[in-house]
BADREN-844735 format. One line per field, with one value per residue (C-alpha): residue number from 1; chain; x, y, z. Coordinates in pm, whole numbers, m for minus. Example, Ala and Ser with C-alpha at 12.3 -4.5 7.8 and 13.67 -1.06 7.14 Angstrom:
! BADREN-844735
lummar (1	2) $
nudo (A	A) $
px (1230	1367) $
py (m450	m106) $
pz (780	714) $
This chain:
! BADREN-844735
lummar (1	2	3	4	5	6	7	8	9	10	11	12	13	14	15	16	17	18	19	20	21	22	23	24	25	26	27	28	29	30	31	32	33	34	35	36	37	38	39	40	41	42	43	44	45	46	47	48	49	50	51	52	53	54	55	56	57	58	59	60	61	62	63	64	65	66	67	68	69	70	71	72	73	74	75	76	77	78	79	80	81	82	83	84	85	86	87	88	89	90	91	92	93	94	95	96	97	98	99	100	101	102	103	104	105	106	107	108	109	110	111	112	113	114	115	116	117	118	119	120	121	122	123	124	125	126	127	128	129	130	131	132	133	134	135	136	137	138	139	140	141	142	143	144	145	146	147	148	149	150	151	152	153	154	155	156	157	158	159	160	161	162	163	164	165	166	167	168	169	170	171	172	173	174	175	176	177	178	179	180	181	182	183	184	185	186	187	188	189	190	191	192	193	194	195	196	197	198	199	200	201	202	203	204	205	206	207	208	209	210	211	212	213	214	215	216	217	218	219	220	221	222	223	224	225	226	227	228	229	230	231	232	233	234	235	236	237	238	239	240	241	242	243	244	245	246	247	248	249	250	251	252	253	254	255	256	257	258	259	260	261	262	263	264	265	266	267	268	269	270	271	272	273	274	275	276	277	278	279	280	281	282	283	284	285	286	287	288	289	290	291	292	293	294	295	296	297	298	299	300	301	302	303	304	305	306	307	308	309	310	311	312	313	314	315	316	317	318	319	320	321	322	323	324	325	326	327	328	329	330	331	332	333	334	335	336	337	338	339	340	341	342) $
nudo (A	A	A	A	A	A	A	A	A	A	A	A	A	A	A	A	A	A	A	A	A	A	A	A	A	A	A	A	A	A	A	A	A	A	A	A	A	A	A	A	A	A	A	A	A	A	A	A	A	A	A	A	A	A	A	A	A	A	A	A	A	A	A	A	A	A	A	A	A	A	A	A	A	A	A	A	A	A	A	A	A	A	A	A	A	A	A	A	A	A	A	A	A	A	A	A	A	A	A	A	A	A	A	A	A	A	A	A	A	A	A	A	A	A	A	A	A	A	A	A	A	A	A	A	A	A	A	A	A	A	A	A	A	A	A	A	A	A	A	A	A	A	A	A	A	A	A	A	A	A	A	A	A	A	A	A	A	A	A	A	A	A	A	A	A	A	A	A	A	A	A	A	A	A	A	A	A	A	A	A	A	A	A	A	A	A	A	A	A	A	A	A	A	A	A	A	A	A	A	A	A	A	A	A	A	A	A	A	A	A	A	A	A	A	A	A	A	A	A	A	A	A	A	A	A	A	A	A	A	A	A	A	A	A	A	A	A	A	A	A	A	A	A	A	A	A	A	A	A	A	A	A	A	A	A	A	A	A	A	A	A	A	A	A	A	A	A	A	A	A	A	A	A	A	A	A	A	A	A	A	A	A	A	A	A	A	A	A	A	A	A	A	A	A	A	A	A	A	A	A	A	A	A	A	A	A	A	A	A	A	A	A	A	A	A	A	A	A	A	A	A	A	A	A	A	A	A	A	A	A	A	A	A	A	A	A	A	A	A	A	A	A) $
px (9501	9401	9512	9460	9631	10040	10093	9805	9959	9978	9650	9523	9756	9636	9268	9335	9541	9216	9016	9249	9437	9860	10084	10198	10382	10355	10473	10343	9929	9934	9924	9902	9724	9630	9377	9341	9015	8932	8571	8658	8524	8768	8940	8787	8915	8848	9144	9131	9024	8957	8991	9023	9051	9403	9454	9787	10081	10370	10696	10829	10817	10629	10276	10156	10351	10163	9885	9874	9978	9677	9462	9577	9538	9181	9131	9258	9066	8727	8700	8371	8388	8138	8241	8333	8191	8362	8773	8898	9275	9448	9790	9922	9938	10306	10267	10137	9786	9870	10291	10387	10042	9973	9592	9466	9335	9272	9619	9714	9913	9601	9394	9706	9697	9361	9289	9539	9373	9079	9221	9369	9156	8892	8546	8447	8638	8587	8336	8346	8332	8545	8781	8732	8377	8124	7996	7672	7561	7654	7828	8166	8483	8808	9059	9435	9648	9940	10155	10471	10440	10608	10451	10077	9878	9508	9214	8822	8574	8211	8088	7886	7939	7991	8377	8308	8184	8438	8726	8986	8745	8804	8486	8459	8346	8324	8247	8017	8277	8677	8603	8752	8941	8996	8707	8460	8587	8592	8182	8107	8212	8129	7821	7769	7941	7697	7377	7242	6997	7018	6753	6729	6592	6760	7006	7286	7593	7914	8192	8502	8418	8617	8726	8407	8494	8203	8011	8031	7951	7618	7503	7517	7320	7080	7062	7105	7373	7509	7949	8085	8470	8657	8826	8670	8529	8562	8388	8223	8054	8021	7776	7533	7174	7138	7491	7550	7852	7910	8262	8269	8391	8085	8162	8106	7728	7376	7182	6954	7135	7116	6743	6670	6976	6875	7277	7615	7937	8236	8551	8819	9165	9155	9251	8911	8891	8839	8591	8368	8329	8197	7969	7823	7713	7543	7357	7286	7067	6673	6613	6844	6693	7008	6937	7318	7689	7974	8205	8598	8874	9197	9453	9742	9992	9882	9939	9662	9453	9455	9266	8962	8795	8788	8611	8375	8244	8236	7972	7777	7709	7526	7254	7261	7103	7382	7790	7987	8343	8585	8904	8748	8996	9039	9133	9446	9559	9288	8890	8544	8249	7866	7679	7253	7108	6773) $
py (8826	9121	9496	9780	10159	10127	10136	9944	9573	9496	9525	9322	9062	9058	8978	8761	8548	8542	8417	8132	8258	8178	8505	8441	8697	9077	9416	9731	9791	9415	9073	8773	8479	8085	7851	7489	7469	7587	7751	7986	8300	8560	8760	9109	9413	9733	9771	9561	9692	9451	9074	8849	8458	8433	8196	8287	8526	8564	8815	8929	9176	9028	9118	8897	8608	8723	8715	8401	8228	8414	8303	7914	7942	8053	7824	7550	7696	7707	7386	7458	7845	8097	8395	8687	8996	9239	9252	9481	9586	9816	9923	9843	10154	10226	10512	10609	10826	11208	11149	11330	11378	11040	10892	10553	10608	10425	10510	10469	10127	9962	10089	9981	9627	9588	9681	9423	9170	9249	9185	8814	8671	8423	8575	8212	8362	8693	8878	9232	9583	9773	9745	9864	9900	9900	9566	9484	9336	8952	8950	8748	8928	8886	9060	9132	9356	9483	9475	9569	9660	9386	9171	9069	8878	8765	8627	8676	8776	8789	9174	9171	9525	9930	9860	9531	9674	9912	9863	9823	9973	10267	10447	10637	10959	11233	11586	11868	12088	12106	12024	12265	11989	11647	11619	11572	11274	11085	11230	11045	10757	10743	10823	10524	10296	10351	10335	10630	10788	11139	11318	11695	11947	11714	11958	11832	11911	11949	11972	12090	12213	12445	12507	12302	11974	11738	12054	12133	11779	11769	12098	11894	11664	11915	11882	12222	12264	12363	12423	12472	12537	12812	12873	13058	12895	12898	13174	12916	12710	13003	13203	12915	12991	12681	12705	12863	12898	12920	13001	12792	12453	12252	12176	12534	12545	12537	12187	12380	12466	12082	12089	12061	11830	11512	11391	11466	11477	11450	11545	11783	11777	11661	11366	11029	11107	11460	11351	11144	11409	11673	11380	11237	11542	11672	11302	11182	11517	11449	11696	11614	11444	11318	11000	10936	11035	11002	11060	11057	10897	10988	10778	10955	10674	10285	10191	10407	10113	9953	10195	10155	9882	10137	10420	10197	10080	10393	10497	10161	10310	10579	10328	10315	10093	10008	10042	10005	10120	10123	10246	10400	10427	10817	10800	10866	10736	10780	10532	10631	10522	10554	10525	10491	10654	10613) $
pz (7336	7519	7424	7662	7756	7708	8108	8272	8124	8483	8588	8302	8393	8735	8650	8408	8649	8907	8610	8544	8279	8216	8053	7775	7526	7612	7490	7646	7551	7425	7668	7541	7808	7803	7968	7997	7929	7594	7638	7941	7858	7743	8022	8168	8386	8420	8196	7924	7593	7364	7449	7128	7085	6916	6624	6505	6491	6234	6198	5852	5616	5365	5390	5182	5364	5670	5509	5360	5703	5845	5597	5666	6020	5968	5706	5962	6233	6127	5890	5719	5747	5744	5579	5840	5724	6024	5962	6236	6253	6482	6640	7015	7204	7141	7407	7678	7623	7608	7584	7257	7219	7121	7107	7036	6674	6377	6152	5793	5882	5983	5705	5436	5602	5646	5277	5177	5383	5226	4880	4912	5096	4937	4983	5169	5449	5498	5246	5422	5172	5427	5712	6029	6032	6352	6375	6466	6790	6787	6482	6491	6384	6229	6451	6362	6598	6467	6740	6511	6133	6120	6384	6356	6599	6462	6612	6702	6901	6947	6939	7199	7408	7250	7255	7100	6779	6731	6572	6858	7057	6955	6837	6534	6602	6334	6548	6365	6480	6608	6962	7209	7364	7367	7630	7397	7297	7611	7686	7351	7436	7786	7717	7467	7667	7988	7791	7959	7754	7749	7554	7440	7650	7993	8202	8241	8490	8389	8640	8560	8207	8134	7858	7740	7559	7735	7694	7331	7267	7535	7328	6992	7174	7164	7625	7875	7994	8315	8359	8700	8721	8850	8527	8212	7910	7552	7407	7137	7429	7667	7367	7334	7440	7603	7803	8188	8320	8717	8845	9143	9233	9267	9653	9754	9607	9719	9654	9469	9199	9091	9179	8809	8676	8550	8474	8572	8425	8684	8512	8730	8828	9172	9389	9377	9719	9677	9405	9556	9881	9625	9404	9742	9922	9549	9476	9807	9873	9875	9646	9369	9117	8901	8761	8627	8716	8445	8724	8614	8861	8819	8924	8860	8840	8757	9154	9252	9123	9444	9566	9329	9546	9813	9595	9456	9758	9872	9589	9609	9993	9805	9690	9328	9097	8911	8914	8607	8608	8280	8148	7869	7522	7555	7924	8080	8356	8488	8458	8395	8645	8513	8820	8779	9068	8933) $
Protein backbone atom coordinates (compact mmCIF):
# COMPACT_ATOMS: atom_id res chain seq x y z
CA UNK A 1 0.00 0.00 0.00
CA UNK A 2 1.34 3.20 -1.02
CA UNK A 3 -0.12 6.76 0.17
CA UNK A 4 0.90 9.94 -1.52
CA UNK A 5 -0.63 13.84 -2.29
CA UNK A 6 -4.69 13.47 -2.97
CA UNK A 7 -4.14 14.20 -6.91
CA UNK A 8 -0.86 12.55 -7.99
CA UNK A 9 -2.60 8.65 -7.57
CA UNK A 10 -1.79 8.46 -11.16
CA UNK A 11 1.63 8.90 -11.23
CA UNK A 12 2.17 6.43 -8.48
CA UNK A 13 0.27 4.03 -10.37
CA UNK A 14 2.33 4.52 -13.30
CA UNK A 15 5.68 3.58 -11.64
CA UNK A 16 4.47 1.06 -9.85
CA UNK A 17 3.21 -0.66 -13.02
CA UNK A 18 7.03 -0.32 -14.61
CA UNK A 19 8.20 -2.04 -11.44
CA UNK A 20 5.90 -4.94 -11.88
CA UNK A 21 3.33 -4.11 -9.67
CA UNK A 22 -0.88 -4.97 -10.33
CA UNK A 23 -3.59 -2.00 -8.88
CA UNK A 24 -5.41 -3.06 -6.63
CA UNK A 25 -7.94 -0.92 -4.37
CA UNK A 26 -7.59 2.97 -4.53
CA UNK A 27 -9.18 6.13 -3.16
CA UNK A 28 -7.62 9.48 -3.81
CA UNK A 29 -3.91 9.90 -1.70
CA UNK A 30 -4.16 5.98 -1.10
CA UNK A 31 -3.28 2.99 -3.91
CA UNK A 32 -3.30 -0.17 -3.11
CA UNK A 33 -0.77 -2.66 -5.63
CA UNK A 34 0.28 -6.56 -5.93
CA UNK A 35 3.24 -8.63 -7.18
CA UNK A 36 3.80 -12.16 -7.91
CA UNK A 37 6.77 -12.48 -6.43
CA UNK A 38 6.63 -11.85 -2.84
CA UNK A 39 10.16 -10.19 -2.04
CA UNK A 40 10.04 -7.38 -4.79
CA UNK A 41 11.00 -4.42 -3.15
CA UNK A 42 8.24 -2.01 -2.32
CA UNK A 43 7.26 0.41 -5.12
CA UNK A 44 8.98 4.07 -5.56
CA UNK A 45 8.21 7.43 -7.51
CA UNK A 46 8.83 10.64 -7.15
CA UNK A 47 5.37 10.68 -5.77
CA UNK A 48 4.85 8.17 -3.47
CA UNK A 49 4.95 8.93 0.17
CA UNK A 50 5.08 6.19 2.15
CA UNK A 51 5.13 2.60 0.67
CA UNK A 52 4.04 -0.13 3.30
CA UNK A 53 3.81 -4.06 3.03
CA UNK A 54 -0.03 -4.54 3.65
CA UNK A 55 -1.20 -7.34 5.93
CA UNK A 56 -4.77 -6.62 6.31
CA UNK A 57 -7.72 -4.27 6.02
CA UNK A 58 -11.20 -4.28 7.75
CA UNK A 59 -14.53 -1.84 7.60
CA UNK A 60 -16.77 -1.26 10.71
CA UNK A 61 -17.38 0.81 13.37
CA UNK A 62 -16.17 -1.06 16.03
CA UNK A 63 -12.74 -0.16 16.88
CA UNK A 64 -12.05 -2.67 18.84
CA UNK A 65 -13.34 -5.22 16.14
CA UNK A 66 -10.76 -3.62 13.91
CA UNK A 67 -8.51 -3.97 16.17
CA UNK A 68 -8.68 -7.31 17.14
CA UNK A 69 -8.71 -8.46 13.33
CA UNK A 70 -5.50 -6.42 13.07
CA UNK A 71 -4.05 -7.91 15.83
CA UNK A 72 -4.82 -11.65 14.27
CA UNK A 73 -3.53 -10.81 11.05
CA UNK A 74 -0.27 -9.81 12.68
CA UNK A 75 -0.39 -12.49 14.94
CA UNK A 76 -0.84 -14.78 11.75
CA UNK A 77 1.68 -12.93 9.92
CA UNK A 78 4.66 -13.00 11.85
CA UNK A 79 4.42 -16.55 13.68
CA UNK A 80 7.11 -16.13 16.30
CA UNK A 81 6.87 -12.27 16.58
CA UNK A 82 9.17 -9.80 17.67
CA UNK A 83 7.63 -7.11 19.42
CA UNK A 84 7.33 -3.81 17.15
CA UNK A 85 8.27 -0.95 19.11
CA UNK A 86 7.33 1.94 16.17
CA UNK A 87 3.21 1.99 15.67
CA UNK A 88 2.65 4.69 13.08
CA UNK A 89 -0.98 5.78 12.08
CA UNK A 90 -2.12 8.42 9.79
CA UNK A 91 -5.04 9.74 7.54
CA UNK A 92 -5.28 9.56 3.50
CA UNK A 93 -5.05 12.93 2.13
CA UNK A 94 -8.80 13.56 1.86
CA UNK A 95 -7.81 16.81 -0.13
CA UNK A 96 -5.88 18.18 -2.21
CA UNK A 97 -2.73 20.22 -0.41
CA UNK A 98 -3.71 23.98 0.10
CA UNK A 99 -7.81 23.38 -0.89
CA UNK A 100 -9.67 24.65 2.24
CA UNK A 101 -6.47 25.05 3.60
CA UNK A 102 -5.94 21.55 4.19
CA UNK A 103 -2.25 20.05 5.12
CA UNK A 104 -1.10 16.57 5.61
CA UNK A 105 -0.82 16.54 9.49
CA UNK A 106 -0.94 14.26 12.20
CA UNK A 107 -4.91 14.76 13.54
CA UNK A 108 -6.76 13.80 16.64
CA UNK A 109 -8.31 10.57 14.73
CA UNK A 110 -4.98 9.08 14.35
CA UNK A 111 -3.77 9.89 17.74
CA UNK A 112 -7.45 8.40 19.30
CA UNK A 113 -6.79 5.18 17.20
CA UNK A 114 -3.43 4.84 17.62
CA UNK A 115 -3.74 5.17 21.47
CA UNK A 116 -6.32 2.48 21.36
CA UNK A 117 -4.08 0.30 19.44
CA UNK A 118 -1.70 0.81 21.85
CA UNK A 119 -3.96 -0.36 24.66
CA UNK A 120 -5.16 -3.96 23.39
CA UNK A 121 -2.57 -5.10 21.99
CA UNK A 122 -0.35 -7.81 23.83
CA UNK A 123 3.04 -6.26 24.54
CA UNK A 124 4.62 -9.55 22.49
CA UNK A 125 3.47 -7.62 19.55
CA UNK A 126 3.97 -4.27 19.73
CA UNK A 127 5.65 -2.86 23.08
CA UNK A 128 5.89 0.92 21.92
CA UNK A 129 5.23 3.98 24.88
CA UNK A 130 3.79 6.27 22.18
CA UNK A 131 2.28 6.46 18.79
CA UNK A 132 3.55 8.14 16.09
CA UNK A 133 6.97 8.48 17.07
CA UNK A 134 10.26 8.97 14.70
CA UNK A 135 11.67 5.70 14.32
CA UNK A 136 15.07 5.02 14.19
CA UNK A 137 17.05 4.07 11.18
CA UNK A 138 16.29 0.27 10.37
CA UNK A 139 13.80 -0.22 12.80
CA UNK A 140 10.65 -2.18 11.49
CA UNK A 141 7.24 -0.56 11.94
CA UNK A 142 3.71 -1.20 12.48
CA UNK A 143 1.82 0.89 9.96
CA UNK A 144 -2.06 1.48 9.91
CA UNK A 145 -3.57 4.08 7.45
CA UNK A 146 -6.78 5.14 8.10
CA UNK A 147 -8.12 5.51 4.92
CA UNK A 148 -11.81 6.08 6.39
CA UNK A 149 -12.55 6.38 10.21
CA UNK A 150 -14.10 3.67 9.46
CA UNK A 151 -11.81 1.96 7.04
CA UNK A 152 -8.24 0.88 8.15
CA UNK A 153 -5.61 -0.63 6.07
CA UNK A 154 -2.36 -1.98 8.20
CA UNK A 155 0.92 -3.12 7.35
CA UNK A 156 4.91 -2.52 7.62
CA UNK A 157 7.79 -1.23 6.55
CA UNK A 158 11.40 -1.05 7.10
CA UNK A 159 12.43 2.73 8.10
CA UNK A 160 15.07 3.10 6.16
CA UNK A 161 14.98 6.93 4.58
CA UNK A 162 13.91 10.68 6.57
CA UNK A 163 10.23 10.02 5.38
CA UNK A 164 10.61 6.52 6.54
CA UNK A 165 10.89 7.42 10.14
CA UNK A 166 8.23 9.70 10.28
CA UNK A 167 5.05 8.98 10.94
CA UNK A 168 3.32 9.06 7.46
CA UNK A 169 6.12 10.84 6.45
CA UNK A 170 5.17 13.58 7.72
CA UNK A 171 7.85 15.16 9.97
CA UNK A 172 7.23 16.55 13.21
CA UNK A 173 8.38 19.84 13.37
CA UNK A 174 7.78 22.11 16.39
CA UNK A 175 8.96 25.93 15.11
CA UNK A 176 10.59 28.42 17.90
CA UNK A 177 8.30 30.79 16.45
CA UNK A 178 4.78 31.19 14.19
CA UNK A 179 6.47 30.94 10.89
CA UNK A 180 5.61 33.72 8.52
CA UNK A 181 4.29 31.24 6.11
CA UNK A 182 3.90 27.88 5.41
CA UNK A 183 7.40 28.01 3.64
CA UNK A 184 9.18 27.16 6.45
CA UNK A 185 7.79 24.06 6.59
CA UNK A 186 8.65 22.70 3.31
CA UNK A 187 12.74 24.22 3.92
CA UNK A 188 12.65 21.85 7.02
CA UNK A 189 11.97 19.16 5.48
CA UNK A 190 13.70 19.56 2.36
CA UNK A 191 16.45 20.23 3.96
CA UNK A 192 16.40 16.88 6.02
CA UNK A 193 15.36 14.95 3.30
CA UNK A 194 18.55 15.99 0.99
CA UNK A 195 21.11 15.50 3.69
CA UNK A 196 22.75 18.67 2.92
CA UNK A 197 24.50 19.90 5.77
CA UNK A 198 24.15 23.36 6.29
CA UNK A 199 26.13 24.80 9.13
CA UNK A 200 25.91 28.34 10.87
CA UNK A 201 27.70 31.16 9.62
CA UNK A 202 27.08 29.41 5.55
CA UNK A 203 25.17 32.16 3.29
CA UNK A 204 22.63 30.99 1.97
CA UNK A 205 20.30 32.18 -1.10
CA UNK A 206 16.92 32.42 -0.94
CA UNK A 207 14.90 33.06 -4.04
CA UNK A 208 11.66 34.11 -3.93
CA UNK A 209 11.49 34.76 -0.16
CA UNK A 210 9.29 36.95 0.37
CA UNK A 211 7.49 37.13 2.79
CA UNK A 212 10.32 34.91 4.45
CA UNK A 213 9.12 31.38 5.44
CA UNK A 214 12.49 29.32 4.17
CA UNK A 215 14.11 32.36 5.57
CA UNK A 216 12.92 32.56 9.09
CA UNK A 217 13.65 28.96 9.37
CA UNK A 218 17.57 29.27 7.70
CA UNK A 219 18.02 32.19 10.48
CA UNK A 220 17.07 29.64 13.32
CA UNK A 221 19.53 27.65 11.77
CA UNK A 222 21.72 30.10 12.89
CA UNK A 223 23.13 30.49 8.51
CA UNK A 224 23.26 34.25 6.54
CA UNK A 225 20.97 34.87 4.75
CA UNK A 226 20.48 36.36 1.49
CA UNK A 227 16.34 37.05 -0.02
CA UNK A 228 15.91 38.08 -3.55
CA UNK A 229 12.23 38.78 -4.69
CA UNK A 230 10.67 41.71 -5.99
CA UNK A 231 8.17 41.81 -3.28
CA UNK A 232 8.76 43.13 0.42
CA UNK A 233 9.38 41.03 3.43
CA UNK A 234 8.11 40.50 6.75
CA UNK A 235 9.29 42.99 9.01
CA UNK A 236 10.27 40.00 11.63
CA UNK A 237 12.75 38.41 8.98
CA UNK A 238 13.58 41.69 7.26
CA UNK A 239 15.07 43.17 11.08
CA UNK A 240 17.44 40.26 11.60
CA UNK A 241 21.15 41.16 11.67
CA UNK A 242 22.05 38.36 9.74
CA UNK A 243 19.16 38.93 6.93
CA UNK A 244 19.56 41.10 3.35
CA UNK A 245 16.99 41.68 1.35
CA UNK A 246 17.47 42.53 -2.55
CA UNK A 247 14.39 43.55 -4.59
CA UNK A 248 15.20 41.95 -7.77
CA UNK A 249 14.38 38.76 -9.47
CA UNK A 250 17.50 36.81 -9.28
CA UNK A 251 17.81 36.68 -13.28
CA UNK A 252 18.49 40.37 -13.54
CA UNK A 253 21.73 40.22 -11.11
CA UNK A 254 25.43 40.31 -11.24
CA UNK A 255 27.25 36.74 -10.64
CA UNK A 256 28.88 38.33 -7.98
CA UNK A 257 26.39 38.77 -5.76
CA UNK A 258 26.43 34.80 -5.27
CA UNK A 259 30.25 34.99 -5.10
CA UNK A 260 29.98 34.12 -1.43
CA UNK A 261 26.77 31.64 -1.34
CA UNK A 262 27.52 28.30 -0.36
CA UNK A 263 23.49 27.01 -0.90
CA UNK A 264 20.48 27.92 -2.62
CA UNK A 265 16.98 27.82 -2.08
CA UNK A 266 14.79 27.98 -5.38
CA UNK A 267 11.27 28.66 -4.44
CA UNK A 268 9.18 31.37 -6.87
CA UNK A 269 6.10 31.49 -8.74
CA UNK A 270 7.15 30.89 -12.16
CA UNK A 271 6.92 28.32 -14.94
CA UNK A 272 10.28 24.96 -14.43
CA UNK A 273 11.36 26.27 -17.51
CA UNK A 274 11.62 29.68 -16.42
CA UNK A 275 13.33 28.17 -13.34
CA UNK A 276 15.95 26.34 -14.50
CA UNK A 277 17.09 29.47 -17.08
CA UNK A 278 17.58 31.67 -13.88
CA UNK A 279 19.30 28.41 -11.62
CA UNK A 280 21.66 27.53 -14.66
CA UNK A 281 23.09 30.82 -15.61
CA UNK A 282 23.68 31.50 -11.40
CA UNK A 283 25.42 27.72 -10.78
CA UNK A 284 27.02 27.06 -13.93
CA UNK A 285 29.19 30.46 -13.45
CA UNK A 286 33.01 29.77 -12.52
CA UNK A 287 32.89 31.84 -9.80
CA UNK A 288 29.96 30.60 -7.91
CA UNK A 289 30.81 28.51 -5.37
CA UNK A 290 27.24 26.94 -4.35
CA UNK A 291 27.68 23.58 -3.32
CA UNK A 292 23.68 22.77 -3.17
CA UNK A 293 20.30 23.90 -4.86
CA UNK A 294 16.85 23.16 -3.10
CA UNK A 295 15.34 24.19 -6.27
CA UNK A 296 11.26 24.00 -6.29
CA UNK A 297 9.33 22.83 -9.62
CA UNK A 298 6.06 23.68 -9.95
CA UNK A 299 3.95 21.80 -11.96
CA UNK A 300 0.94 23.46 -11.85
CA UNK A 301 -1.42 20.66 -12.77
CA UNK A 302 -0.43 16.69 -12.29
CA UNK A 303 0.11 16.39 -16.36
CA UNK A 304 2.95 18.66 -16.22
CA UNK A 305 4.73 15.54 -14.88
CA UNK A 306 5.62 14.47 -18.18
CA UNK A 307 7.68 17.04 -18.46
CA UNK A 308 9.99 16.26 -15.46
CA UNK A 309 12.28 13.90 -17.50
CA UNK A 310 12.97 16.83 -19.62
CA UNK A 311 13.98 19.27 -16.64
CA UNK A 312 15.97 16.84 -15.03
CA UNK A 313 18.08 16.15 -17.72
CA UNK A 314 18.34 19.43 -18.31
CA UNK A 315 20.09 19.99 -14.75
CA UNK A 316 22.15 16.69 -14.93
CA UNK A 317 23.77 18.77 -18.18
CA UNK A 318 24.93 21.11 -15.48
CA UNK A 319 27.34 18.44 -14.05
CA UNK A 320 26.32 17.74 -10.64
CA UNK A 321 27.31 15.17 -8.36
CA UNK A 322 24.16 14.06 -7.47
CA UNK A 323 20.22 14.42 -8.55
CA UNK A 324 17.53 13.57 -6.21
CA UNK A 325 14.06 14.73 -6.99
CA UNK A 326 10.86 14.25 -4.52
CA UNK A 327 7.38 15.28 -3.93
CA UNK A 328 8.08 16.35 -0.62
CA UNK A 329 4.77 16.07 2.06
CA UNK A 330 4.30 19.99 2.23
CA UNK A 331 4.38 20.40 -1.56
CA UNK A 332 1.76 21.32 -3.78
CA UNK A 333 1.45 20.48 -6.91
CA UNK A 334 4.39 21.11 -7.37
CA UNK A 335 8.24 18.59 -6.40
CA UNK A 336 11.36 19.45 -4.72
CA UNK A 337 14.91 18.75 -6.47
CA UNK A 338 18.23 18.84 -4.14
CA UNK A 339 20.86 19.03 -6.60
CA UNK A 340 24.87 18.60 -5.12
CA UNK A 341 26.97 20.66 -7.23
CA UNK A 342 29.86 20.03 -5.11
Amino acid sequence: MSTCANGAEAWVKADATRQGWRLAFSRPGFVTLKHDDPAADLPSGIFIRRSCHSIGSERGSDSNALIAKLADDFQTKFSDPVPFRTLHVWSRDRLPIGKFGFEPELDALSDAVGGQILAHLPKTLLDADKVNGIADAGATVMDVVLVEPNQWFWGWHVARDWHDRWPGGIQPIRPQVEPVSRAYFKAAESIAWSGFELRPGDLAVDVGSSPGGASGLLLEMGLRVLGIDPAEMDPSINEHPNFQHVRARAGDLKRSVFSDAKWMMVDSNVKPDQTLSTVENIVTHPRVPIEGVLLTLKLGNYAMAENLDRWLDRIRSWGPKDVQVRQLTRNRCEVCCAIRMR
